[in-house]
LUMZAKE-527038 format. One record per residue (C-alpha): residue number from 1; residue in one letter; chain; x, y, z. Coordinates in steps of 0.02 Angstrom, whole numbers, plus 50000, padded with zeros to 5 digits. Each point is the difference from the previous one (the first is absolute). Layout:
LUMZAKE-527038
+-----+------+-----+-------+-------+-------+
! seq ! type ! mol !    px !    py !    pz !
+-----+------+-----+-------+-------+-------+
! NUM !    A !   A !     X !     Y !     Z !
...
+-----+------+-----+-------+-------+-------+
This chain:
LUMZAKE-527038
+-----+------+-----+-------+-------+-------+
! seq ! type ! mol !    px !    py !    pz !
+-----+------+-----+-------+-------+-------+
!   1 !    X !   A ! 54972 ! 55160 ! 56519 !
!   2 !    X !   A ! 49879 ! 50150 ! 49976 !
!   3 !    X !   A ! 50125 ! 50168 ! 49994 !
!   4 !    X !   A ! 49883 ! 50159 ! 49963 !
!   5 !    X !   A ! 50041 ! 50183 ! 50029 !
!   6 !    X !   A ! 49960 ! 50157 ! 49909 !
!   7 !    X !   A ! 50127 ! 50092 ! 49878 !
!   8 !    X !   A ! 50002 ! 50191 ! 49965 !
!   9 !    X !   A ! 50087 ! 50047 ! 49817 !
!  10 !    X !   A ! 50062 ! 50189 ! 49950 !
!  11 !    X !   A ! 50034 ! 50100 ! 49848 !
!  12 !    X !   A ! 50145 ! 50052 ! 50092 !
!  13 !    X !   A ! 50147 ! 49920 ! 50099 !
!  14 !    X !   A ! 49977 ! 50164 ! 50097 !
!  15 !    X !   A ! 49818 ! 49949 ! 50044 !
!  16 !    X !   A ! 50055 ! 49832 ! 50041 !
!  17 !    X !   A ! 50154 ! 50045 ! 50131 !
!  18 !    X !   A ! 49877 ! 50127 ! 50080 !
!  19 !    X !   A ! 49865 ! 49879 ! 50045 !
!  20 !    X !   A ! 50098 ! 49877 ! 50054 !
!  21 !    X !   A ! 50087 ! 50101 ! 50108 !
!  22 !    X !   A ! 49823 ! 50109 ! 50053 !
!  23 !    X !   A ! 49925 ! 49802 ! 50041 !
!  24 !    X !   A ! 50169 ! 49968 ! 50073 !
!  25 !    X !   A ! 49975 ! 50147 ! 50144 !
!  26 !    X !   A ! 49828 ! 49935 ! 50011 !
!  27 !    X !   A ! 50057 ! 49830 ! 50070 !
!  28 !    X !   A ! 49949 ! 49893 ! 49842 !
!  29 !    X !   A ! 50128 ! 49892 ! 49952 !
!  30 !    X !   A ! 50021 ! 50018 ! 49823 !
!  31 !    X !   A ! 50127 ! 49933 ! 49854 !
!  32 !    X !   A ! 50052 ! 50078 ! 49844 !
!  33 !    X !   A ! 50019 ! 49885 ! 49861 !
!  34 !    X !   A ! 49969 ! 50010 ! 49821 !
!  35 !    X !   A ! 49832 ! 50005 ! 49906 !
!  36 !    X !   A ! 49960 ! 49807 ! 49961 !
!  37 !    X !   A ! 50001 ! 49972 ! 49804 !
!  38 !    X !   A ! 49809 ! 49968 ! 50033 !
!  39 !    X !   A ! 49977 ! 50174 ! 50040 !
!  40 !    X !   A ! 50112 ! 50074 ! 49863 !
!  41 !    X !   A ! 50142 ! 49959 ! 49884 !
!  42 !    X !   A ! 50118 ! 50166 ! 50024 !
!  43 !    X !   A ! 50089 ! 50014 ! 50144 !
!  44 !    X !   A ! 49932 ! 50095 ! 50162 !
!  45 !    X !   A ! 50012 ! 49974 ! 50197 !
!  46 !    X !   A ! 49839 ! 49964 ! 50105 !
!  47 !    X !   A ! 49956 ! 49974 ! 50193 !
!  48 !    X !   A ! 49929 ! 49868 ! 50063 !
!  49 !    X !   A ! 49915 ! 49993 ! 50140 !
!  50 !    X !   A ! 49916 ! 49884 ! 50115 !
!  51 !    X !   A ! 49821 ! 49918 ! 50010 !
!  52 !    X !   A ! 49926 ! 50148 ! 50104 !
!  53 !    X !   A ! 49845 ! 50103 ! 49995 !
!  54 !    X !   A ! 49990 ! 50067 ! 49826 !
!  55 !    X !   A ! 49905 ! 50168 ! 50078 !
!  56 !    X !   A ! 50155 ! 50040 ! 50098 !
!  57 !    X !   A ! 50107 ! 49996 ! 49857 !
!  58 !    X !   A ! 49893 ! 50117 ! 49888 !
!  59 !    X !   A ! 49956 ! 50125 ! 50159 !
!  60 !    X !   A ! 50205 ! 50015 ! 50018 !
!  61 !    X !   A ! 50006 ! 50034 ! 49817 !
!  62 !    X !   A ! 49856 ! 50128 ! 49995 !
!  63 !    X !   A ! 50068 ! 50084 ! 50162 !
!  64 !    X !   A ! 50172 ! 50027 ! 49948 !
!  65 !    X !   A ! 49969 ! 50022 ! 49809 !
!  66 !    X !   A ! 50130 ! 49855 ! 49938 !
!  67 !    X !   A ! 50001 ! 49956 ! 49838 !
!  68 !    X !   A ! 49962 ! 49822 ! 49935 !
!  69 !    X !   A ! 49946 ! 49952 ! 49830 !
!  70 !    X !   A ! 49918 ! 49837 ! 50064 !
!  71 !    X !   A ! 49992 ! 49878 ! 50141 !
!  72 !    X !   A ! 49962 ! 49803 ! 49969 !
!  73 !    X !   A ! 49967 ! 49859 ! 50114 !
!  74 !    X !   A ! 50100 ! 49859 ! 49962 !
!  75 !    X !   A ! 49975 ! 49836 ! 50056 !
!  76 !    X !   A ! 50141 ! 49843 ! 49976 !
!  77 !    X !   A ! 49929 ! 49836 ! 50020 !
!  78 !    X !   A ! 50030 ! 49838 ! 49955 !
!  79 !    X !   A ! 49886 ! 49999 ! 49825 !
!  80 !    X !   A ! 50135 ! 50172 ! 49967 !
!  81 !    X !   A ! 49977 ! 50194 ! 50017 !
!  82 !    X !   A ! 49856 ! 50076 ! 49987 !
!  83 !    X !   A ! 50009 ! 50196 ! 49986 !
!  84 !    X !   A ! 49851 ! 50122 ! 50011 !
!  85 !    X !   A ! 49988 ! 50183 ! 49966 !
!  86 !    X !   A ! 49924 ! 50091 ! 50143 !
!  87 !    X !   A ! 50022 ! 50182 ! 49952 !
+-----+------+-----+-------+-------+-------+
């Protein structure tokens, strides 16, 4: 099974709440869960969101000036999880 989808992280749990709940109004279907151990080792909340068009993402973040400290693309497959930074 091939499971891939991008993931925002935030200095903030402020930051976090408001995009998910800016992508939220937007009709994305987000999740907050917490950054993977991959990603970092203290403790933090992250979005993820789905497999969509990257350009969308970053034009709702430039547009509404939300705060994210990085997004990844993360792709679970059957050799394991492969995570790569994006911005």
């Amino acid at each position: 099974m091939n499971d891939e989808y991008y993931l925002a992280t935030f200095k903030t749990t402020h930051d976090a709440l408001s995009f998910d709940k800016r992508f939220l109004s937007k009709g994305y279907k987000t999740i907050i869960i917490p950054v993977p151990r991959e990603i970092s080792h203290s403790c933090g909340l992250s979005v993820r969101l789905p497999n969509i068009d990257l350009g969308n993402i970053i034009q709702i973040i430039d547009k509404e000036d939300i705060s994210v400290e990085s997004i990844y693309l993360i792709n679970n497959n059957e050799k394991g999880k492969i995570i790569k930074r994006i911005i």
